[in-house]
RODOGU-616834 format. One record per residue (C-alpha): residue in three letters; x, y, z. Coordinates in steps of 0.05 Angstrom, whole numbers, padded with zeros to 5 digits, always signed. Layout:
// residues N
alaXYZ...
END
This chain:
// residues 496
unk+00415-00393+00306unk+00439-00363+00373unk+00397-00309+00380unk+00342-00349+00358unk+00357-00402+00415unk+00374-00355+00471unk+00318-00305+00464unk+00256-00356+00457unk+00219-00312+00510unk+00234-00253+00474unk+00208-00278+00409unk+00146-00306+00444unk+00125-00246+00476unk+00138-00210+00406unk+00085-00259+00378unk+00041-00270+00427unk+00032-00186+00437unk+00027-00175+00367unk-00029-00231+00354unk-00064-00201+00414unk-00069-00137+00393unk-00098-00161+00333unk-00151-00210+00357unk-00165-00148+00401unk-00178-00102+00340unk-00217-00158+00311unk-00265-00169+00368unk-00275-00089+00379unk-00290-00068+00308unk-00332-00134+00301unk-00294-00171+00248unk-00249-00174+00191unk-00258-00098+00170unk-00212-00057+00125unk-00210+00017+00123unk-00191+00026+00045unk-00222+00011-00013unk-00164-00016-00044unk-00160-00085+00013unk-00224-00105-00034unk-00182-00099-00101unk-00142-00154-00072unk-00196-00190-00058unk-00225-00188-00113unk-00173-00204-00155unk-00172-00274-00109unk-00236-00282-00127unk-00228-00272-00208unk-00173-00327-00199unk-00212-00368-00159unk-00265-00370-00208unk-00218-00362-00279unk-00254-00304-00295unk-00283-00227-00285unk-00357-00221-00291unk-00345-00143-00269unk-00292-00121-00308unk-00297-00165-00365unk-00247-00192-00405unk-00188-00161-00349unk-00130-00210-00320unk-00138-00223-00242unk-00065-00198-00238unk-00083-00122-00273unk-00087-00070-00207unk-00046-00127-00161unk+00007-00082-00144unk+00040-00134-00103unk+00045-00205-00130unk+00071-00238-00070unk+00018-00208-00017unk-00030-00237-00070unk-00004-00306-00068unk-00012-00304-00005unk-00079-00288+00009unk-00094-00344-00040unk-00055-00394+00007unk-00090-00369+00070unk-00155-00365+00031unk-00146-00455+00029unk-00143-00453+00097unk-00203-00405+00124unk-00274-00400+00112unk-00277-00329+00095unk-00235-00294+00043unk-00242-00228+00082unk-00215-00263+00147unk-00162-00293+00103unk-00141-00215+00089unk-00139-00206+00163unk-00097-00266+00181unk-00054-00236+00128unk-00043-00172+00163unk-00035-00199+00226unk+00017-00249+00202unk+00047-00194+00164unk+00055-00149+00231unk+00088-00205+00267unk+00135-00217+00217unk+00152-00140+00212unk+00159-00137+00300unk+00200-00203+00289unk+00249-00170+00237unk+00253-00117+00281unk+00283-00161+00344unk+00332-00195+00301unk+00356-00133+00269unk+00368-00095+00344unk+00404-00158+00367unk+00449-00166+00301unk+00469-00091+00329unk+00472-00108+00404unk+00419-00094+00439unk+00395-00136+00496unk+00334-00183+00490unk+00288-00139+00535unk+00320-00063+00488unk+00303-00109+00424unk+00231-00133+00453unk+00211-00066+00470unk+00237-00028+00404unk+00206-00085+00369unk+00131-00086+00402unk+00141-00002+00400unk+00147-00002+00319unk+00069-00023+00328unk+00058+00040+00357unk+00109+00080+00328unk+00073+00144+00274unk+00006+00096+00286unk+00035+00028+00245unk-00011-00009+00274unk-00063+00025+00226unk-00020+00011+00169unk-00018-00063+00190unk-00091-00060+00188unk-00106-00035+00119unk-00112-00095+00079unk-00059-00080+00041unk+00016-00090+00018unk+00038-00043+00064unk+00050-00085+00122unk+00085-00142+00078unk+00128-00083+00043unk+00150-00064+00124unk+00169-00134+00148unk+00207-00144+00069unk+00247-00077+00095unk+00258-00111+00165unk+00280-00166+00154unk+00332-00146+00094unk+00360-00100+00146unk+00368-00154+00190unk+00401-00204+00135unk+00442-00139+00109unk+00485-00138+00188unk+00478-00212+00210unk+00547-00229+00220unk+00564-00281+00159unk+00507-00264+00113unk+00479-00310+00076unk+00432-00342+00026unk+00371-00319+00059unk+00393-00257+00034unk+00390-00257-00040unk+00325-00298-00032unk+00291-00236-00001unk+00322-00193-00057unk+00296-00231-00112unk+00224-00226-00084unk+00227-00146-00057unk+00206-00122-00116unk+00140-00158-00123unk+00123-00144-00055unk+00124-00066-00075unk+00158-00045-00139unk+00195+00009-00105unk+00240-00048-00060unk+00272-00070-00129unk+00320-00003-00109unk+00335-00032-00035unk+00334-00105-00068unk+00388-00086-00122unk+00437-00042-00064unk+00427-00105-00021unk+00458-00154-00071unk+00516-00106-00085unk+00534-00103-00020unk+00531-00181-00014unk+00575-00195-00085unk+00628-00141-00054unk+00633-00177+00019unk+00700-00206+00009unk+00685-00259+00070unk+00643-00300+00011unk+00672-00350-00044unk+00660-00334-00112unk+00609-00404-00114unk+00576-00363-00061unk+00566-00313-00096unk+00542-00343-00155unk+00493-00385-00114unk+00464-00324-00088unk+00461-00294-00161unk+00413-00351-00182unk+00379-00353-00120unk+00354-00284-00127unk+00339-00297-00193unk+00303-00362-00182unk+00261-00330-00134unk+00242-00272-00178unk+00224-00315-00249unk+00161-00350-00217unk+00126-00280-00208unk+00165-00246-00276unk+00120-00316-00308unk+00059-00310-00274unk+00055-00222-00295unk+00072-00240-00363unk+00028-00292-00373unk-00028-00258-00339unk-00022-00187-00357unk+00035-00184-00416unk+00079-00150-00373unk+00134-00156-00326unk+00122-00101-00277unk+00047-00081-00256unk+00005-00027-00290unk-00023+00010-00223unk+00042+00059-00214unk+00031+00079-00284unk-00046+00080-00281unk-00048+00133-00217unk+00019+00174-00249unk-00037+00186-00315unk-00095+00201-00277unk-00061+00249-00219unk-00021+00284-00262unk+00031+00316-00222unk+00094+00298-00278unk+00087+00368-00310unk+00056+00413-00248unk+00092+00468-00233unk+00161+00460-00185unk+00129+00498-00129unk+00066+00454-00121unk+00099+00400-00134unk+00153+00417-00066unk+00086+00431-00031unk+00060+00361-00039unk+00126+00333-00021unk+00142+00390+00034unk+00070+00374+00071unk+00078+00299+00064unk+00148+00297+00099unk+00126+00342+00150unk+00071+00305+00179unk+00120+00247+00166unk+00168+00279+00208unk+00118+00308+00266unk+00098+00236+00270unk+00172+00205+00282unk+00204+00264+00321unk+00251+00254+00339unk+00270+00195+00336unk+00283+00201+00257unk+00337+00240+00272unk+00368+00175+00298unk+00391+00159+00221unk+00453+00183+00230unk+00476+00128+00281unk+00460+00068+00227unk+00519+00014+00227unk+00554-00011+00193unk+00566+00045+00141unk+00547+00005+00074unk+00482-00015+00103unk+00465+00066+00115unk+00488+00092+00057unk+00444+00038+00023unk+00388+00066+00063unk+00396+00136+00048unk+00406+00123-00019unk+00343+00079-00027unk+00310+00142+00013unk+00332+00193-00032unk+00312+00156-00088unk+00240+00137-00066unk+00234+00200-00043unk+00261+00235-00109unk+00216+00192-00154unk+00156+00208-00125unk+00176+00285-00126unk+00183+00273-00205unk+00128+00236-00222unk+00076+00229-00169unk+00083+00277-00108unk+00013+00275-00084unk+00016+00207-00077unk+00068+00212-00015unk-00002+00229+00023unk-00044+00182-00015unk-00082+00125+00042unk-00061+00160+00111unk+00013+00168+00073unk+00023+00089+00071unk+00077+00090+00021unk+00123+00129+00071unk+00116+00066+00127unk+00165+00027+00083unk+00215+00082+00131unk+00189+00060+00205unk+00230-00005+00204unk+00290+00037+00181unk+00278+00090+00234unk+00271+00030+00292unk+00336-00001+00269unk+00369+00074+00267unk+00343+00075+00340unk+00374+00005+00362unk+00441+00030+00335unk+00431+00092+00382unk+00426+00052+00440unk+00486+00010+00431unk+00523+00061+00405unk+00571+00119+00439unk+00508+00158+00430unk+00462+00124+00476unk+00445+00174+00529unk+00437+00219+00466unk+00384+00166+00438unk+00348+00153+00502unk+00337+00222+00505unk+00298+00222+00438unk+00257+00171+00455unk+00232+00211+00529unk+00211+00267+00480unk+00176+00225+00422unk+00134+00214+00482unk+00096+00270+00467unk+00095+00259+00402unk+00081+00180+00386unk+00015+00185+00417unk-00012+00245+00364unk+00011+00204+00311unk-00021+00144+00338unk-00078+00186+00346unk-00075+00219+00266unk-00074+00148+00241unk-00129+00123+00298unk-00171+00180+00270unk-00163+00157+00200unk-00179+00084+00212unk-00240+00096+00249unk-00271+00153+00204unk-00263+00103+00150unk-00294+00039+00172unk-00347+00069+00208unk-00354+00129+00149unk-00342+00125+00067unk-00333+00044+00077unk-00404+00037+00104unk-00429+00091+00057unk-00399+00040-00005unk-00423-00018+00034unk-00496+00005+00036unk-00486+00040-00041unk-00466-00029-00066unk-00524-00066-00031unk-00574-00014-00066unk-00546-00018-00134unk-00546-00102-00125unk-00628-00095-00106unk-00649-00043-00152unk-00603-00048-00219unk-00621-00122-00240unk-00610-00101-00307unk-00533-00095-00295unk-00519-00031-00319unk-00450-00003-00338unk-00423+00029-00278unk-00368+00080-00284unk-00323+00079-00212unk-00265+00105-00192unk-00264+00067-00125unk-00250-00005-00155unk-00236-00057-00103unk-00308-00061-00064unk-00362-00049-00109unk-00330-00109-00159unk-00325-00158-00096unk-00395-00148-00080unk-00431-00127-00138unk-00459-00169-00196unk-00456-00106-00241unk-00395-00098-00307unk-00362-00037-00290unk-00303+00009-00319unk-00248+00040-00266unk-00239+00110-00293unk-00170+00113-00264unk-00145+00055-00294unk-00121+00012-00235unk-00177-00047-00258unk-00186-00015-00332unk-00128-00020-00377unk-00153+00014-00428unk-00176+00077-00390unk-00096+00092-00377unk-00088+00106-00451unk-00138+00171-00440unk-00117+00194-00384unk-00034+00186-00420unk-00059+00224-00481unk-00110+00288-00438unk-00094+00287-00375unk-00025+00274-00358unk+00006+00323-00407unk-00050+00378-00383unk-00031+00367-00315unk-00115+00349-00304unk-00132+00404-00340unk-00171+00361-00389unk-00182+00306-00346unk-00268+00321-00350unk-00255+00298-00429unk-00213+00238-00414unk-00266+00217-00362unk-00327+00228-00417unk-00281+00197-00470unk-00280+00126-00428unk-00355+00139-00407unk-00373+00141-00478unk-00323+00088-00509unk-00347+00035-00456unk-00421+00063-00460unk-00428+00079-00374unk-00494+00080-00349unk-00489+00099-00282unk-00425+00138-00246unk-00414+00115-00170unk-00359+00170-00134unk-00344+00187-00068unk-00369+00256-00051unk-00293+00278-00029unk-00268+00258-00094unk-00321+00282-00139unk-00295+00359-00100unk-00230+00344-00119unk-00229+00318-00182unk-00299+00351-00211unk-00321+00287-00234unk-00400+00313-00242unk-00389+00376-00266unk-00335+00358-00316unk-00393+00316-00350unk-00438+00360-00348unk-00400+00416-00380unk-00378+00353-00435unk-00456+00346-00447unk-00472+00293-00400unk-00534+00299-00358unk-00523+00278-00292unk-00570+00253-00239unk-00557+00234-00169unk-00604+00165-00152unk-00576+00149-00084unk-00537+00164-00029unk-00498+00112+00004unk-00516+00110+00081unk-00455+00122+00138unk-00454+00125+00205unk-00491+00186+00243unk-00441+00242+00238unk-00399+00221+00174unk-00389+00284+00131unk-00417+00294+00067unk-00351+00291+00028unk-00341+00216+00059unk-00404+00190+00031unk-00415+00149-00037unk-00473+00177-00090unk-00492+00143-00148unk-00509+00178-00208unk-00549+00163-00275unk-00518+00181-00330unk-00546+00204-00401unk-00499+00210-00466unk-00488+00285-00496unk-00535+00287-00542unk-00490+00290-00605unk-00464+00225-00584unk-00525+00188-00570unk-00530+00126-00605unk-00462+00122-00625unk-00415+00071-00617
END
């Protein structure tokens, strides 16, 4: 509790900047906004609990494309105390981001920094490679930061303790990928000699306590212990079997801009203490990093490279050990030339956020509103953008990547993983045809990359664009929404 009592002003000004900047946000962009389709996925699946069922996609578990189970319980508890589920997301983010500045204090105190060092590394991680944007997404991400922070602060308090293997047995529903840090983290607890064996055991069943309520509520939900979305996007990308040398690119280009955006104060790794807690780090980095190379590289730059934030808090604490370190004058040095640096990131991720609210999000906005006023029929709608168009529409629709679709994943497993998206046009038609899609609603940037039109067409589909979703004045044509009207191949019409 010391540094907890002695540094009250520290901690205040953490909070009170960091809930600032976010009622500032909210008041300039007029409200609870999110830049990603994929906030309104967990939205949405509030809402399917909320009301014990899916009237979009029908038949589907709330818990099918919740990636994290935790950030989802918690928008449901927020949820009972607002008025607007949206607003409930944003309190979310913003508690999220002062929990991730908070961890951030306590971890450069537990390695000696002085209140106002801590306060400042702390409220910089907000602007550190443009977090604040990440913070603002909607989405696990900023949860997933302050789950990193604040195990690296419980990994080098002095005595550790319970709090500890309470954090590890919830990591991994925050983001499946902390299950690696949760798992090195109780290691390194059962192997601190300065703990009892009952300890030790206590911890055991602590972390396991904490886990079983979310193991329960995934099986009962889904059937499964784990969620389905890693899986779903590793089918439908198919990067597993590309070639080595694209596969290096994807990984090459995502670590570079990573590392333009950090520079160069990443290269403040090497001053982690104590030893256990940076090996544990650089093996949970190598890892990560060697997973996605294997399965999934593209997705390293996948939602303004959000993934790759679960780093910043890891970079911040390698910075803290800098400063109270041998190598300090070293380490202040860094941080004079990541002056020049911070603010292009900032301004990358600024760039991002503002394109999309103002851009593709209105576009889907205004797309949704259409189809709701001129489709009372409720036509089958085939989408690959799943989150908004199910929270606002009244129309049963199929995910053709699988995040919101089970059954689409099994396509996708069987053509266009092992092609490598070679034959991804006939998985798409296959799961058109099986669930009998009516209408096709795409992004124009992903109907370029992915040939969404023309690989129906050329599988016999006809194809007709209805409507264009309206953006802001200046959005480019790839960041705008079109909905299509589909018609079967002609050899298929009428079948089942």
């Amino acid at each position: 509790m010391g540094p907890l009592l002695k540094g009250q002003w520290a901690i205040a000004a953490c909070v009170f900047a960091t809930a600032s900047i976010f009622a500032m946000v909210y008041w300039v962009v007029g409200g609870a906004v999110f830049p990603t389709d994929d906030a309104f996925i967990n939205l949405h699946n509030a809402q399917v609990i909320h009301q014990g069922h899916d009237e979009n996609y029908l038949g589907v578990p709330a818990l099918v494309g919740a990636t994290s189970g935790v950030h989802l319980a918690l928008l449901l508890a927020i949820e009972k105390a607002t008025l607007s589920d949206t607003f409930a997301l944003y309190v979310l983010g913003a508690l999220c981001g002062v929990s991730y500045v908070l961890g951030l204090f306590f971890s450069c105190i537990n390695v000696g920094c002085t209140r106002r060092e801590a306060t400042l590394v702390a409220l910089g991680g907000l602007i550190f490679a443009g977090t604040l944007f990440q913070l603002l997404n909607g989405m696990d991400t900023g949860l997933a930061m302050a789950a990193v922070a604040w195990n690296i602060k419980l990994l080098t308090d002095k005595r550790r303790t319970i709090w500890l293997s309470l954090l590890c047995g919830i990591m991994p529903f925050v983001r499946p990928e902390l299950g690696l840090l949760s798992v090195g983290s109780m290691f390194i607890l059962l192997r601190d000699s300065g703990h009892s064996s009952r300890f030790k055991i206590s911890a055991c069943a602590t972390a396991l306590l904490s886990a079983v309520p979310f193991l329960v509520w995934y099986w009962v939900d889904t059937g499964s212990l784990i969620p389905s979305t890693v899986g779903a996007k590793t089918y439908y990308f198919a990067d597993r079997y590309a070639d080595w040398s694209t596969k290096l690119l994807f990984v090459s280009l995502a670590m570079a801009r990573a590392a333009v955006a950090c520079f160069p104060l990443f290269l403040c790794v090497r001053f982690v203490r104590p030893r256990s807690v940076g090996i544990l780090l650089a093996v949970f980095a190598a890892i990560f990093i060697g997973s996605y190379f294997w399965k999934l590289p593209s997705g390293l730059s996948h939602n303004g490279s959000r993934y790759l934030y679960i780093f910043a808090p890891i970079i911040l604490f390698a910075v803290a050990c800098g400063l109270t370190s041998a190598a300090r004058a070293k380490t202040l040095r860094f941080i004079g030339i990541s002056a020049f640096f911070l603010p292009l990131a900032f301004g990358w991720q600024l760039s991002n956020y503002w394109t999309h609210i103002t851009g593709n999000q209105k576009s889907l906005y205004d797309a949704v509103q259409w189809i709701n006023e001129n489709l009372p029929d409720r036509p089958t709608i085939l989408v690959h953008d799943a989150g908004y168009v199910a929270y606002a529409g009244h129309v049963p629709l199929v995910d053709l990547v699988g995040l919101k679709t089970p059954a689409a994943i099994e396509f996708h497993k069987q053509l266009t993983y092992p092609s490598v998206g070679a034959l991804r046009p006939k998985a798409i038609s296959a799961i058109a045809r099986s669930f009998d899609a009516q209408y096709l609603l795409a992004l124009q940037e992903w109907n370029e990359t992915f040939g969404l039109v023309d690989g129906l067409r050329e599988e016999g589909w006809a194809v007709e664009e209805v409507y264009a979703g309206k953006a802001s004045a200046g959005t480019p044509a790839s960041d705008v929404y079109r909905l299509y009207k589909l018609g079967r191949p002609a050899s298929t019409t009428g079948q089942s």
